[in-house]
N, C-alpha and C positions, 0 to 999 in steps of 0.2 A: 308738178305743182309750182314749183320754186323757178322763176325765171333770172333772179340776181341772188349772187351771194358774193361772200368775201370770207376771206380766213383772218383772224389772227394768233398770230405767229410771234416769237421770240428767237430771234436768230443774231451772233456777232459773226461780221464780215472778218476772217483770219487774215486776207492779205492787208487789209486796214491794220488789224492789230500790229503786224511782223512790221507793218511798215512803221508805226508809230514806237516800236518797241528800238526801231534803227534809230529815226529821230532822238529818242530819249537816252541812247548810251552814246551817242555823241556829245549830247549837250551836255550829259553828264561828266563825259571824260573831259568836256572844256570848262566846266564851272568851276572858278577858283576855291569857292568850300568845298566842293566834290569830286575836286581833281585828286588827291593819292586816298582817297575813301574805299579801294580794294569795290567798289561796287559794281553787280552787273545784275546783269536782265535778260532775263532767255526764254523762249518759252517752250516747252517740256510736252511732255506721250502727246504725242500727236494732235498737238496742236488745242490742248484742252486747260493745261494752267501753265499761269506767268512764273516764275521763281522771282524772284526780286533778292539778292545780296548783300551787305554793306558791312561794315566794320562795327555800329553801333546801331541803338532804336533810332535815337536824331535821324544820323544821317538814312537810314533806312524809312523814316517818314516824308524825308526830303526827297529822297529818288524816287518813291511811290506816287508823290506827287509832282514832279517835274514828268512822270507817266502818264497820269490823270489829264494833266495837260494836253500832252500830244494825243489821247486816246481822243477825248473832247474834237479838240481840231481835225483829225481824222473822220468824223462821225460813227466811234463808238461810244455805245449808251453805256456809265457809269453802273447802272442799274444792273447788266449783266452782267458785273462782277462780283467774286465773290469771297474776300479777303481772309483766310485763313490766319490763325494766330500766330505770334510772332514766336521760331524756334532759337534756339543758339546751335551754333553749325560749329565744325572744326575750328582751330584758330583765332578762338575768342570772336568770331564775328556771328551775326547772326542773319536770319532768313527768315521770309514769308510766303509762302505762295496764294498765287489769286487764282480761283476758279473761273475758268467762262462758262457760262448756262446758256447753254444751246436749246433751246427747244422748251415750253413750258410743262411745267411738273403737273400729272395727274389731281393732285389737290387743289392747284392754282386752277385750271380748268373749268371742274365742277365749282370754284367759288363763280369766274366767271359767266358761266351757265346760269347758276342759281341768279347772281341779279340780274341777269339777262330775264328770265323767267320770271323774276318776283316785281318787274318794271313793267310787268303786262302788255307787250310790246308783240302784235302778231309776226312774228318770225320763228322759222325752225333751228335749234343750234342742235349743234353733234359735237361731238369730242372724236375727231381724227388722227389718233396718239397723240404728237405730242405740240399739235394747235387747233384750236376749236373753228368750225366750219359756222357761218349765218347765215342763213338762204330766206328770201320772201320774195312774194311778187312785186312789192314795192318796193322801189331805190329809197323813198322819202323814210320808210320804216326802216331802212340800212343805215343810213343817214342816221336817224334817232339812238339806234343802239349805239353808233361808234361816239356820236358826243355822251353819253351814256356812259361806255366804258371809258373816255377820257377825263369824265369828272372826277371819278372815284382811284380809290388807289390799294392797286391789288399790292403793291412793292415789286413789279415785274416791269422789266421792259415790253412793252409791247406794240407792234405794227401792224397795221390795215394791210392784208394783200390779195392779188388776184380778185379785185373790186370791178365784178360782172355785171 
């Protein structure tokens, strides 16, 4: 039935990240406010959250965002991050870790779906774990859904791929 389709998909590139996470403890270890600020940046189980470091909250907003930075320039989406609250760690200093979300969550999905479906748009969507599949015989009706889902805002990072 279905002669085009496309997925979208929520995915962070980790060499992008590693790389951007090198950029950012450099600049860190050379900025004059954040040079003896005890800060670092690493990132933890296999490659799924940032830790971020610092002596104080300040300087712990300043290194998170001197990251933001690099992640930006890199081309990682902001969006799949996922900023856990700020802990106090040994030694009077404190910590945060960031989530990266790999893959869209089941709920996110079926919202997508639903205004797929509630925009009366002839195309077939599936839910493929963990990114949703759109097939029609028409590229122009492909076309339709994806400014579609670019108007509206799920709060998800999302990409067009494997566009057949």
């Amino acid at each position: 039935m279905a002669d085009n389709s496309f997925d979208i998909v929520s995915k962070i590139e980790i060499p992008e990240v590693q790389n951007a996470i090198q950029q950012a403890v450099k600049e860190v270890a050379q900025r004059f406010d954040l040079k003896n600020s005890n800060s670092s940046i690493e990132l933890t189980e296999k490659d799924s959250i940032i830790l971020i470091q610092s002596s104080d909250e300040y300087t712990l907003k300043a290194v998170s965002e001197v990251l933001e930075q690099k992640l930006v320039k890199r081309g990682v989406p902001l969006r799949g991050l996922d900023y856990q609250t700020v802990q106090s760690a040994a030694g009077s200093t404190v910590r945060q870790q960031v989530k990266l979300r790999q893959g869209i969550s089941t709920e996110k999905c079926k919202e997508i779906v639903k205004a797929i479906k509630d925009s009366k748009i002839k195309v077939t969507v599936s839910i493929q774990g963990d990114y949703v599949r759109v097939a029609s015989k028409s590229r122009d009706l492909l076309q339709q859904v994806i400014q579609l889902l670019k108007s509206q805002d799920f709060e998800i990072h999302m990409e067009f791929t494997n566009y057949r």
